[in-house]
N, C-alpha and C positions, 0 to 999 in steps of 0.2 A: 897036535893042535886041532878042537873040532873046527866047527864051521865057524859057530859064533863067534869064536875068539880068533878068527881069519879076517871077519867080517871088520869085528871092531878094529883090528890090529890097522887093515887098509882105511877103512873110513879114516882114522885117527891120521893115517899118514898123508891122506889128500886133503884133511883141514889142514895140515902142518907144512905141508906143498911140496912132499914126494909124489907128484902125482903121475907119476909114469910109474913106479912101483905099484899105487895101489888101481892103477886104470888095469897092469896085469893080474893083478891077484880079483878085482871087483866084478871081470869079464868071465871068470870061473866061476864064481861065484853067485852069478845073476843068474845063471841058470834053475842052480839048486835052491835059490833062497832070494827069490825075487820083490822083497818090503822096500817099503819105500825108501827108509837111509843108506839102500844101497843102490834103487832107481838115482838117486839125487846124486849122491856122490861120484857114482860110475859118469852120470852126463857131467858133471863139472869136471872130471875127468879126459872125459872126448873131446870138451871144447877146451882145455888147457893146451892137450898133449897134442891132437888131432884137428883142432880148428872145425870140428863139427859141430858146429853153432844149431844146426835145424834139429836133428839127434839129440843133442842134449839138453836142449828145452823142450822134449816132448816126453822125455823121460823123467827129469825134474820138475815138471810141472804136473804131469800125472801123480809124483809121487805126494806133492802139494795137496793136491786134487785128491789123494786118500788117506792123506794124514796132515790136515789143516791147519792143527794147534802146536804140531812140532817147528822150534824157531830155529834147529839147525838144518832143516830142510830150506828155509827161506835163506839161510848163508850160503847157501850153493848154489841157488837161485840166484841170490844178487849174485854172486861170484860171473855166473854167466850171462848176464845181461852186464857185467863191468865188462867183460872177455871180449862179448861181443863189442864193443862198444855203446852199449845204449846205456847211460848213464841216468835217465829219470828212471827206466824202469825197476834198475840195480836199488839207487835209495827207496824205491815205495815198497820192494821186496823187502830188503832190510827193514827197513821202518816197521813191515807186518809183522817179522821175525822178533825185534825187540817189544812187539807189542804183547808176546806170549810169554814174555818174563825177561831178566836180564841176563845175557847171553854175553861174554866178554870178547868172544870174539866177531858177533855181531859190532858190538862198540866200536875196538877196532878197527876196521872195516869203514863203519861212518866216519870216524875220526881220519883215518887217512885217505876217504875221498873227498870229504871237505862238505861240512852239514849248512843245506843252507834251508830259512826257512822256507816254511810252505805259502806258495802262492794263496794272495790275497780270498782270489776268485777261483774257487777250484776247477770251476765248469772250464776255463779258461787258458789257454798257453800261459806258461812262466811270462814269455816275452811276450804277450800282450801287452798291450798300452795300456789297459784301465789297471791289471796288475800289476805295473811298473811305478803308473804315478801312485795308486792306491799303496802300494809297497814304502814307496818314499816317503808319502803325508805322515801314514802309519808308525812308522820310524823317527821321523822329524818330530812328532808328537810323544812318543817313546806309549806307542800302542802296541807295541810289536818288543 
């Protein structure tokens, strides 16, 4: 088996959540053949298997940072801002990822953390007051 069909073979299995399998084969790997879907997936990786949260957003986010238009780079992004626990960053990740086309396992993902709309006022916290009531009038009017 060369490289590329290693490469694909572990990516495939840490979108599919062997991700101890492909964190060993991606860490061989990164050496030789350092692009970005294998930056991305090696840190979603780290922070699955390894709880190294700081590591694997400096390596998925670089990969971001050189390949901006790919949206399975952004599902490994959100994956590690879900991991971590940060939860708005997880959906505005996703959200960019679905915005480069539709991705099914991007969908997923929003579907099972529970999609909620976007704040009224972006500038603004969710839980602001002017976005909460703004939120509510908007809905009670069926603006939203």
């Amino acid at each position: 088996m060369n490289d590329q069909q290693r490469i694909d073979t572990a990516i495939n299995e840490a979108r599919t959540g062997s991700s101890l399998i492909a964190l060993i084969d991606l860490e061989g790997l990164v050496r030789k053949n350092p692009t970005p879907p294998v930056l991305a997936w090696l840190g979603y990786c780290l922070a699955k298997e390894k709880s190294d949260f700081s590591r694997a957003l400096v390596l998925c986010s670089s990969a971001v940072d050189n390949a901006p238009d790919d949206a399975d780079l952004y599902l490994a992004l959100g994956r590690i801002y879900q991991l971590s626990g940060r939860r708005y960053q997880a959906l505005s990740s996703l959200r960019k990822g679905l915005k480069m086309g539709r991705h099914e396992l991007i969908v997923k993902e929003l579907n099972s953390m529970g999609m909620r709309k976007e704040p009224v006022f972006g500038a603004l916290d969710r839980a602001h007051v002017l976005n909460v009531m703004a939120g509510r009038v908007m809905t009670h009017f069926n603006f939203r």
